[in-house]
PAVOTOR-668121 format. One record per residue (C-alpha): residue number from 1; x, y, z. Coordinates in Angstrom, 3 decimals, padded with zeros to 6 digits. Layout:
// PAVOTOR-668121
k = NUM u = X v = Y w = Z
...
This chain:
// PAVOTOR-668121
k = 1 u = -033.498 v = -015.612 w = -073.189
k = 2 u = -033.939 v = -013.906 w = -076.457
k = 3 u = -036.768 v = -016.360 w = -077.220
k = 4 u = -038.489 v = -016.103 w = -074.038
k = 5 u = -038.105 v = -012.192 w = -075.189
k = 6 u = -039.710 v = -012.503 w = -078.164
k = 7 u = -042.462 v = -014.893 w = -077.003
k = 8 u = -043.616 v = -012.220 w = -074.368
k = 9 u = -043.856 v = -009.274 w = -076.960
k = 10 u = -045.717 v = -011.467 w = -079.502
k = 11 u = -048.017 v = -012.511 w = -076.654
k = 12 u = -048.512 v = -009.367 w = -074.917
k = 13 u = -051.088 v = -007.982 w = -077.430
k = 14 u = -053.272 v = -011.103 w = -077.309
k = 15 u = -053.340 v = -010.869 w = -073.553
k = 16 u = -054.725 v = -007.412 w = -073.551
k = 17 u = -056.799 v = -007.432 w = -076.146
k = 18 u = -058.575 v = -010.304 w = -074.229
k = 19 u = -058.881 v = -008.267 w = -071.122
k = 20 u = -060.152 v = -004.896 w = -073.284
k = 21 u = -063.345 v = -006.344 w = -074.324
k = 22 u = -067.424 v = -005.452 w = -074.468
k = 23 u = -068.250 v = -008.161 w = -072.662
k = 24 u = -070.854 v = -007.156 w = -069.691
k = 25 u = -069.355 v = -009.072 w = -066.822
k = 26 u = -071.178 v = -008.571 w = -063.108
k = 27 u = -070.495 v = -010.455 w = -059.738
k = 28 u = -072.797 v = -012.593 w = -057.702
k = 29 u = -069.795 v = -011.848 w = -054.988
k = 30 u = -070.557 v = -008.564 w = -054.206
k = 31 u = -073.220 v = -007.882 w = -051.129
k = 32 u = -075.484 v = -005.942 w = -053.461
k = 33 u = -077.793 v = -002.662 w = -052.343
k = 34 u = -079.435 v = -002.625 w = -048.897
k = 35 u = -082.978 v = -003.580 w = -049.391
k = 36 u = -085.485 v = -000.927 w = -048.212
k = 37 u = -087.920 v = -001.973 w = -045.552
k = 38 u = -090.415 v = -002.866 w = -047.629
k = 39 u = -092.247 v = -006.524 w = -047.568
k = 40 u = -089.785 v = -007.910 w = -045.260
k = 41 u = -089.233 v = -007.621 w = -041.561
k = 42 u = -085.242 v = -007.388 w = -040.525
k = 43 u = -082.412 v = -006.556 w = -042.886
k = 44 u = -081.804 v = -007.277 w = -046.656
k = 45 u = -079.466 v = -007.102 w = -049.591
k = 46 u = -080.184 v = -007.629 w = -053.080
k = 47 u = -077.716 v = -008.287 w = -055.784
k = 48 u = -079.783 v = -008.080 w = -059.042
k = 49 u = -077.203 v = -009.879 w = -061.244
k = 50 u = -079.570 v = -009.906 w = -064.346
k = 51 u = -082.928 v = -008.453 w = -064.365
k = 52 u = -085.118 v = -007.385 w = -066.972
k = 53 u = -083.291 v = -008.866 w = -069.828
k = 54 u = -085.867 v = -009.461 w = -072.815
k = 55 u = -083.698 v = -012.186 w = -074.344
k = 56 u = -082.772 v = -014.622 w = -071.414
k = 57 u = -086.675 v = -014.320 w = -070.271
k = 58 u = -085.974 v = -014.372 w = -066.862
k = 59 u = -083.983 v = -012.998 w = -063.416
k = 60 u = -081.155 v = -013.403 w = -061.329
k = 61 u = -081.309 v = -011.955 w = -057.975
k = 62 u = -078.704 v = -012.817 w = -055.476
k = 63 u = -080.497 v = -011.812 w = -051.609
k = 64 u = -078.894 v = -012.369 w = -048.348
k = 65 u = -080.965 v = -011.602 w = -045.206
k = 66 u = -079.667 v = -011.356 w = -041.942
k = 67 u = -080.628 v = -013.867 w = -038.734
k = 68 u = -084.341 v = -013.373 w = -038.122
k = 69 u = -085.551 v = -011.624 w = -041.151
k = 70 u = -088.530 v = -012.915 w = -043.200
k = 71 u = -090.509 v = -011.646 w = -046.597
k = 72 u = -093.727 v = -011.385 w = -046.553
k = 73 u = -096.837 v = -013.484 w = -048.356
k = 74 u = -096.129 v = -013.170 w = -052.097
k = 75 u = -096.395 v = -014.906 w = -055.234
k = 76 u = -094.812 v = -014.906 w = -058.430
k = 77 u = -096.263 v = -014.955 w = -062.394
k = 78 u = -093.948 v = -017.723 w = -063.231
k = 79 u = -091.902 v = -020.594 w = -061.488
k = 80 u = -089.304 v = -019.261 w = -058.667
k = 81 u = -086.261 v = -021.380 w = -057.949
k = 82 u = -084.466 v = -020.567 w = -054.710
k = 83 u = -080.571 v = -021.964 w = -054.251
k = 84 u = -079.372 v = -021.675 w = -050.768
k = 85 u = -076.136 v = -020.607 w = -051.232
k = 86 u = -075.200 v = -019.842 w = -047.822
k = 87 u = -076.678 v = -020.445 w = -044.256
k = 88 u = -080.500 v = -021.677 w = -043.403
k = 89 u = -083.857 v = -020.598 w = -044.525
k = 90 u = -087.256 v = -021.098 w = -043.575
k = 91 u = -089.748 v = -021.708 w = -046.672
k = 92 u = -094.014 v = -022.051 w = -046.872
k = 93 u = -095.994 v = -022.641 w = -049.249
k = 94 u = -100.000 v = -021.504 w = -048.403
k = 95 u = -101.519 v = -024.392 w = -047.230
k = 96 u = -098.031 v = -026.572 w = -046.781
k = 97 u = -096.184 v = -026.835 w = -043.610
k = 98 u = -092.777 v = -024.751 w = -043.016
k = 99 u = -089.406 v = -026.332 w = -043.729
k = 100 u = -085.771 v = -025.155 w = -043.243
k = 101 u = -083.981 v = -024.902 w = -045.938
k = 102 u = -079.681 v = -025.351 w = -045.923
k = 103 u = -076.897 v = -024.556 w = -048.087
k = 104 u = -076.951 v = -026.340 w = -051.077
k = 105 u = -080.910 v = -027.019 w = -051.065
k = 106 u = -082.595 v = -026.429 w = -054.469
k = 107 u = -086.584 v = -025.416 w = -054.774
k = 108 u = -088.855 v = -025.221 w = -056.925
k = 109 u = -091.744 v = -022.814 w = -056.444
k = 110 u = -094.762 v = -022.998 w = -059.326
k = 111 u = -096.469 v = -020.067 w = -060.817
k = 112 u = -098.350 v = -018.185 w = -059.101
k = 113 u = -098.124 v = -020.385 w = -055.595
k = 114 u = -098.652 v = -017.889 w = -052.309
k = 115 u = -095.046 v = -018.552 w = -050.345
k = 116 u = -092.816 v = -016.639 w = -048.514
k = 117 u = -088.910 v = -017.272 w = -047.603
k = 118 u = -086.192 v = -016.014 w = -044.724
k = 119 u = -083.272 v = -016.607 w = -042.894
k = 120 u = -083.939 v = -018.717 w = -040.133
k = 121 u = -084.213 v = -016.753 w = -036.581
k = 122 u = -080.008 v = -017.693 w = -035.652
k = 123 u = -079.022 v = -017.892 w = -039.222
k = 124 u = -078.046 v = -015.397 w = -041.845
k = 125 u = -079.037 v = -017.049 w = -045.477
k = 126 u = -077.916 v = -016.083 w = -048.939
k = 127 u = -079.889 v = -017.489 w = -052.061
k = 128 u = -079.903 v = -017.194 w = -055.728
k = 129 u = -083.182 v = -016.571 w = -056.827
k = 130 u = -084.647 v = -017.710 w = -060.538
k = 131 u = -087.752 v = -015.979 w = -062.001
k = 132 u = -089.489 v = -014.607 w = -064.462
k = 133 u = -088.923 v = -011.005 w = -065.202
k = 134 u = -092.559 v = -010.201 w = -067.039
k = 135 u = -094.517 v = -009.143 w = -063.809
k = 136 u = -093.192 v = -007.584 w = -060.660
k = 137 u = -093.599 v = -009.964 w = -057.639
k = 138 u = -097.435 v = -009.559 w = -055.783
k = 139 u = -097.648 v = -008.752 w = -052.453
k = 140 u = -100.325 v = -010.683 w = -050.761
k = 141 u = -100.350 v = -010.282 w = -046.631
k = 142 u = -097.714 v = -009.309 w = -044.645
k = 143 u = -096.069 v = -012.276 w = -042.363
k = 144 u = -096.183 v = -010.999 w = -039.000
k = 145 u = -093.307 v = -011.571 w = -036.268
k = 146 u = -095.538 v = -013.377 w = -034.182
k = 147 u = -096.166 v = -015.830 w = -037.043
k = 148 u = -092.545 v = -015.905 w = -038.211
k = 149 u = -091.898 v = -016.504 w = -034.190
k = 150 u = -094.482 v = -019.492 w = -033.955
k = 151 u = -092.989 v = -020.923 w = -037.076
k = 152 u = -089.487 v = -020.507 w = -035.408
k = 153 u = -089.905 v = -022.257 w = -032.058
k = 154 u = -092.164 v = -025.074 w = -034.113
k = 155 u = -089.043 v = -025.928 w = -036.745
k = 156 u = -086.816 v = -025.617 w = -033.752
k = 157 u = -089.388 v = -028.635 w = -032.064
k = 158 u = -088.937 v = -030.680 w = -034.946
């Protein structure tokens, strides 16, 4: 007992000396900021985990978007990996037919490729998004419902 005493008050100090550190430590957990309705149809969050960060080169956005919300046309000045970390997403590149995307996919858009992503129309979808953080993402057209609806009921088909 009087080791087991002894042992704690030696240990103690380590343990909260580890704890007291200043080490910047976010969550990818939390929902994030509600998006405002800007480029997108529906409802967003965005979770910017790291952005803007002049060593690491690039960013780390976490975005969920609620059933039947969709981002517009855009394009990015680097490469733009999307995880699907929860639910179903539809994807397009210009020129490329649509595809849904599901939990776990992985992919891989180029620089500078015209796409746009969403939750599918009964499926909320969370993803981590990868990117460079030197230019802001361009806006190209805006993806109307009626194309996000044709796209819908043609996956749906499939």
């Amino acid at each position: 007992m009087r080791y087991s005493i002894f042992t704690l008050f030696m240990l103690a100090p380590l343990y909260l000396s580890a704890q007291s550190s200043d080490y910047s430590v976010s969550s990818y957990l939390t929902e994030g900021t509600k998006a405002p309705n800007t480029h997108y149809i529906g409802e967003a969050w965005l979770n910017a985990i790291i952005h803007d960060d002049a060593d690491l080169g690039y960013n780390i956005t976490k975005a969920t978007f609620r059933a039947n919300s969709t981002l517009d046309w855009h394009k990015h000045s680097s490469v733009q990996v999307l995880i699907i970390v929860e639910g179903k997403a539809y994807y397009q590149e210009r020129g490329k037919e649509p595809v849904i995307l599901k939990e776990g996919d992985v992919i891989k858009c180029g620089k500078d490729i015209e796409h746009w992503h969403s939750s599918t129309k009964d499926s909320d979808v969370t993803y981590m998004a990868f990117y460079g953080g030197d230019q802001p993402t361009i806006w190209t057209e805006v993806l109307t419902q009626e194309y996000y609806d044709k796209v819908a009921d043609k996956l749906k088909c499939d």
